[in-house]
C-alpha positions in Angstrom: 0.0 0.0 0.0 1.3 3.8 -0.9 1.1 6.7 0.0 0.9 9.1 -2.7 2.9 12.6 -2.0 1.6 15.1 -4.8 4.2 18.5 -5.4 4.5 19.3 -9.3 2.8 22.2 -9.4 -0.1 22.3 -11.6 -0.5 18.5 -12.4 -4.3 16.9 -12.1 -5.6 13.5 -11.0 -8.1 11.9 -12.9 -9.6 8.3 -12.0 -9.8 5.8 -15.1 -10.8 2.1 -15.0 -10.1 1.5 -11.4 -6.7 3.5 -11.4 -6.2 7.2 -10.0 -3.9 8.7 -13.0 -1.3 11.3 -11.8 0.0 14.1 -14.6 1.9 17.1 -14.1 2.6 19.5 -16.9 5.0 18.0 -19.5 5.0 15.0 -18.0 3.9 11.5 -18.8 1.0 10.5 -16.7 1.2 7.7 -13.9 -1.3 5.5 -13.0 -1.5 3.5 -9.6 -4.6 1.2 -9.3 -6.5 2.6 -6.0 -6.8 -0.5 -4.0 -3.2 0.1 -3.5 -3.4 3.6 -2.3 -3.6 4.1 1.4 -3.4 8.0 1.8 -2.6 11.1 -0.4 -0.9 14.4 0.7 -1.5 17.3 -1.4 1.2 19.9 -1.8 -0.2 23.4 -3.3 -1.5 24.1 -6.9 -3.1 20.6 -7.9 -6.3 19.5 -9.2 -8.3 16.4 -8.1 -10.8 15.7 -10.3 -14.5 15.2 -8.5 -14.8 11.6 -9.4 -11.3 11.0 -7.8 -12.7 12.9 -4.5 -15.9 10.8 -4.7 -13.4 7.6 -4.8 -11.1 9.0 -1.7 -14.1 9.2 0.4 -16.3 6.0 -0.7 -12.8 4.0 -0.8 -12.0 5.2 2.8 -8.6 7.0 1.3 -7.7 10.0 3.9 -6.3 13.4 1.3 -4.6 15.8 3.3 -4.4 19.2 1.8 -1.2 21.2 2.6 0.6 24.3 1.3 3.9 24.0 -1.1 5.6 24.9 1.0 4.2 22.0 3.8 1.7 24.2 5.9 -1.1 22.0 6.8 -4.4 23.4 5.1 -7.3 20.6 5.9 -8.5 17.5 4.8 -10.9 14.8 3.3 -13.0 11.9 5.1 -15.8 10.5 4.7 -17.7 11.0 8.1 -19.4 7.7 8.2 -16.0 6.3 8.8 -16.0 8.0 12.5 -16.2 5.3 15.5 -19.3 7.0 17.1 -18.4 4.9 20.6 -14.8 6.4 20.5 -15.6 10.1 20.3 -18.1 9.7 22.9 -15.2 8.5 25.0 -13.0 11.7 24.2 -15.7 14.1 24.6 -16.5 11.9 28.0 -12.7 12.6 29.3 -12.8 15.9 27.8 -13.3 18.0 31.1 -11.4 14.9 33.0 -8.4 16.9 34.5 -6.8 13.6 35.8 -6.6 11.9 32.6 -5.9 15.2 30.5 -2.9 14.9 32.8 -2.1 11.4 32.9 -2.0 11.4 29.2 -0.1 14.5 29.0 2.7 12.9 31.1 3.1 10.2 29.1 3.6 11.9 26.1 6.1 14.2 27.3 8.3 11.1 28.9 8.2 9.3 25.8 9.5 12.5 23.8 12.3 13.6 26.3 13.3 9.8 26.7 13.7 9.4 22.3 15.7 12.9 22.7 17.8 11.4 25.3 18.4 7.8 23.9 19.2 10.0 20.6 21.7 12.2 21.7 23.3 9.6 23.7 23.8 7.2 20.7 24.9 10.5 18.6 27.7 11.2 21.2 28.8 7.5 22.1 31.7 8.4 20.1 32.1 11.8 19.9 31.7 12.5 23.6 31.1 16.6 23.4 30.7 17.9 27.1 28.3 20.2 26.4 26.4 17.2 24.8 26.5 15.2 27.9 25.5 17.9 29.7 22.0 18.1 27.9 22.1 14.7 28.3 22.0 15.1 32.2 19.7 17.3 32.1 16.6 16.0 30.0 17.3 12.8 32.0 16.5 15.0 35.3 13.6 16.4 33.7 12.0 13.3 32.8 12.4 12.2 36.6 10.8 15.1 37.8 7.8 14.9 36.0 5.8 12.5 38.1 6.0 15.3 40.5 3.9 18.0 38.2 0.4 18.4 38.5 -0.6 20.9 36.3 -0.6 20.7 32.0 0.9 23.8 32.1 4.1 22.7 34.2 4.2 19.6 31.9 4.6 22.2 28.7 7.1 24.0 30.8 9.2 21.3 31.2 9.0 20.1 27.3 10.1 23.3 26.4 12.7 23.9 28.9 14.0 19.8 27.4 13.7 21.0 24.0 15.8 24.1 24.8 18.3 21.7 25.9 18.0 19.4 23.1 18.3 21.2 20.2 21.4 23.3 20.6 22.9 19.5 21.7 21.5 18.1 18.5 23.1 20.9 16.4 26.7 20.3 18.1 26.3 17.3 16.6 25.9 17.8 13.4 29.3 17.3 11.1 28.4 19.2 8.0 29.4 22.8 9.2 26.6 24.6 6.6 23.9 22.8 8.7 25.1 23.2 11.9 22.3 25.5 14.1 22.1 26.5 17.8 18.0 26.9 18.4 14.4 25.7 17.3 13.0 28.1 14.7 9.7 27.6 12.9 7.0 30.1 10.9 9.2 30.1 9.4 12.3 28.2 9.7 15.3 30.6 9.4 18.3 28.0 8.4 18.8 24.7 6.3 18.3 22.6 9.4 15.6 24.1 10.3 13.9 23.8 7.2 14.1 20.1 7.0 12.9 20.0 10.8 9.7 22.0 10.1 9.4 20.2 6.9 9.7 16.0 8.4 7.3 17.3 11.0 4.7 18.1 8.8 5.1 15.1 7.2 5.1 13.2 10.4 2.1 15.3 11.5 -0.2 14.6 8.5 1.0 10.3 8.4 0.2 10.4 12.2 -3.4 12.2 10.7 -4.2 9.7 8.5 -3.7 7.0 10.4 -6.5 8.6 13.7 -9.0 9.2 10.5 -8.5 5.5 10.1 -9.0 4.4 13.3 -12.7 6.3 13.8 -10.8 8.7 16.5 -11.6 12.4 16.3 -8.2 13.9 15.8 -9.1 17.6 17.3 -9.9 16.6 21.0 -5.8 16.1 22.4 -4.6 16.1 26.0 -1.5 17.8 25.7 -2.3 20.1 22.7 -5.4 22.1 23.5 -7.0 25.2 22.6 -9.8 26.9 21.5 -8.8 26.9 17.6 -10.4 23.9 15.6 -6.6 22.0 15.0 -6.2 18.5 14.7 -4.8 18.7 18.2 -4.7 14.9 18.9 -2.0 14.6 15.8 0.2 17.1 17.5 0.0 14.7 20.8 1.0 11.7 19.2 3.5 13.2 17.2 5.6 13.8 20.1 6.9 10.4 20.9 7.7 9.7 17.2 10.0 13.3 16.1 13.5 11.9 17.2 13.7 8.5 16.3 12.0 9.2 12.7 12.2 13.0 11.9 15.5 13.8 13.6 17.3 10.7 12.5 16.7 11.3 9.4 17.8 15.1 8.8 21.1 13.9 10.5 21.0 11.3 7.8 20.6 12.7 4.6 23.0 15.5 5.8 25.9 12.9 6.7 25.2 11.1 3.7 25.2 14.1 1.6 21.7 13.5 0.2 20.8 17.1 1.0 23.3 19.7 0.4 23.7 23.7 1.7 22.9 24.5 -2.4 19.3 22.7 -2.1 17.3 25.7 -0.1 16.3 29.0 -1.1 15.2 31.9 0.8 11.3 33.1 0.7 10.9 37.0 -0.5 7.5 36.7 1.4 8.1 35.9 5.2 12.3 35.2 5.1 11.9 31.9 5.6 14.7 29.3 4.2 12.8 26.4 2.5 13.9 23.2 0.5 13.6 23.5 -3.3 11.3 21.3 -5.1 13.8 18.6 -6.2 15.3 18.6 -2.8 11.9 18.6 -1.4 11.4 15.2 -3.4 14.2 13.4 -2.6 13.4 14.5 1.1 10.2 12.6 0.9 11.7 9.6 -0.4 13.9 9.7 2.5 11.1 10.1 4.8 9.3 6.8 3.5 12.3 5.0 3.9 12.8 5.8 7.1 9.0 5.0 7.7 9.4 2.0 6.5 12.2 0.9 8.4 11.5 -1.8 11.2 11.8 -1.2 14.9 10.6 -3.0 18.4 7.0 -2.3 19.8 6.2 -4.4 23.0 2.3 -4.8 21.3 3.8 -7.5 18.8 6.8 -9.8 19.0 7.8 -9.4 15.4 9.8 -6.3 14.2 7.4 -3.5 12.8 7.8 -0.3 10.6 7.6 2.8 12.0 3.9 3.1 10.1 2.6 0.4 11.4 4.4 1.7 15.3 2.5 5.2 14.9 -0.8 2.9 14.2 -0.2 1.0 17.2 0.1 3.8 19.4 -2.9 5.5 17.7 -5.2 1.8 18.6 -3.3 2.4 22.2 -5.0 5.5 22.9 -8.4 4.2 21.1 -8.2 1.2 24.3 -7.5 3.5 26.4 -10.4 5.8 25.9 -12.7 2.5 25.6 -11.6 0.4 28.0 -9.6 2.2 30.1 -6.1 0.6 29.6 -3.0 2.8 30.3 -1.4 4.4 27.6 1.8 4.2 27.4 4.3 6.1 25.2 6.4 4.2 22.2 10.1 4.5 23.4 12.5 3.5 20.6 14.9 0.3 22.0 18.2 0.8 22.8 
């Protein structure tokens, strides 16, 4: 099964004889029979024809909309696909303070623990002080959180870890063009930062897909939560997935040299730095590699992609909303 990443600008999808066909301008048009399409993403200027929106939702086939440049813009499902007995259950544990926090905890242990475990294997060799020293110090803010109470505190100390983590990532780095000291998004002012902003997205709309699939409302979150209409659940379970997919890989294709300082450009309308269309491509390809690679989750014996990990985390929470199992957070193995 595929999932279908759409960016030449202007190019239109038209369904024929059981197969969705893909054409960009002077191009030759691909065809992909649908049954093997599990999800489409949608980058800027394309056009899906209406019989190929009536297939997406009859066929159960999320599309998520998104700018060129990444920024999430909405998305199609077919509402009859909704698990009526699981959104009862969020809007049940909405007002739930406990479990708001319980869940909130999780997540936040599970991200500082895949930041940890990756700067430690990113400096078994290099051994950088100030490295270790951000180590130290997302490992004492993991400890301590069993001791907050309030959301609030539990934000505070995933952005205090992430103000540790980053400029410790960035030491790391062994390309000197990519090498950056802080978090910058909307818009991403360097190279790295660009890629960051950019596998997150990607991240963020896969981890999307995959909560439409499962009949889980993906705006009612724990940890994320306001009064905007944002697919705040996807931003929870994001968390616990951003180091050992997204950052792994932006350290990989820079080591390997798949993405080089020449591949960005700077945008004349907010002064953002952003990948260019080819690089943007061969990003993606990256990213489903890296997707596709196999690690441990304790639900199963057998190794499993990192798909099919976000899923199982995803059908985590649903049992946790239903029957009131624990959720705990995917922590990659040593």
């Amino acid at each position: 099964m595929s999932t279908i990443y759409l960016t030449h600008q202007g190019s239109k999808v038209t369904k024929q004889r059981g197969q969705f066909s893909f054409k960009g301008p002077a191009q030759l048009a691909l065809e992909v029979p649908i049954r093997e399409i599990n999800r489409i993403l949608v980058f800027g200027n394309i056009h899906l024809t209406t019989p190929v929106i009536a297939t997406c939702l009859q066929t159960e086939i999320p599309v998520v909309f998104l700018s060129q440049a990444g920024k999430y813009k909405g998305h199609l499902w077919s509402a009859t696909c909704e698990d009526l007995k699981a959104e009862m259950a969020q809007f049940a544990h909405w007002d739930n303070a406990v479990f708001q926090r319980t869940i909130a905890r999780t997540i936040v242990r599970g991200k500082l623990e895949n930041s940890r475990q990756l700067l430690l294997r990113l400096n078994r060799k290099r051994k950088l002080p100030k490295v270790a020293e951000a180590i130290a110090g997302i490992t004492a803010d993991r400890d301590d959180l069993d001791s907050v109470d309030e959301l609030d505190q539990l934000r505070g100390y995933e952005g205090i870890a992430a103000a540790r983590y980053f400029p410790a990532l960035g030491q790391l780095i062994t390309v000197d063009e990519f090498r950056f000291s802080q978090r910058s998004r909307r818009p991403p002012r360097d190279a790295t930062n660009a890629m960051l902003s950019f596998g997150y997205t990607l991240l963020h709309n896969n981890v999307l897909s995959l909560i439409l699939a499962e009949g889980v409302n993906p705006y009612l979150g724990n940890l994320h939560r306001s009064d905007r209409k944002e697919t705040h659940l996807a931003f929870d379970l994001i968390e616990e997935f951003r180091s050992p997919v997204v950052d792994t890989l932006m350290m990989t294709v820079v080591n390997r040299g798949v993405i080089k300082p020449d591949d960005f450009s700077p945008s004349a309308s907010n002064g953002g730095i952003y990948l260019s269309d080819g690089a943007r491509r061969r990003f993606i390809q990256e990213f489903e590699k890296r997707l596709s690679s196999e690690t441990a989750h304790p639900m199963v014996k057998a190794p499993v992609s990192y798909r099919r990990a976000i899923q199982l985390q995803v059908q985590r929470y649903k049992r946790c909303l239903l029957d009131g199992m624990a959720y705990e957070p995917f922590v990659r193995a040593v």
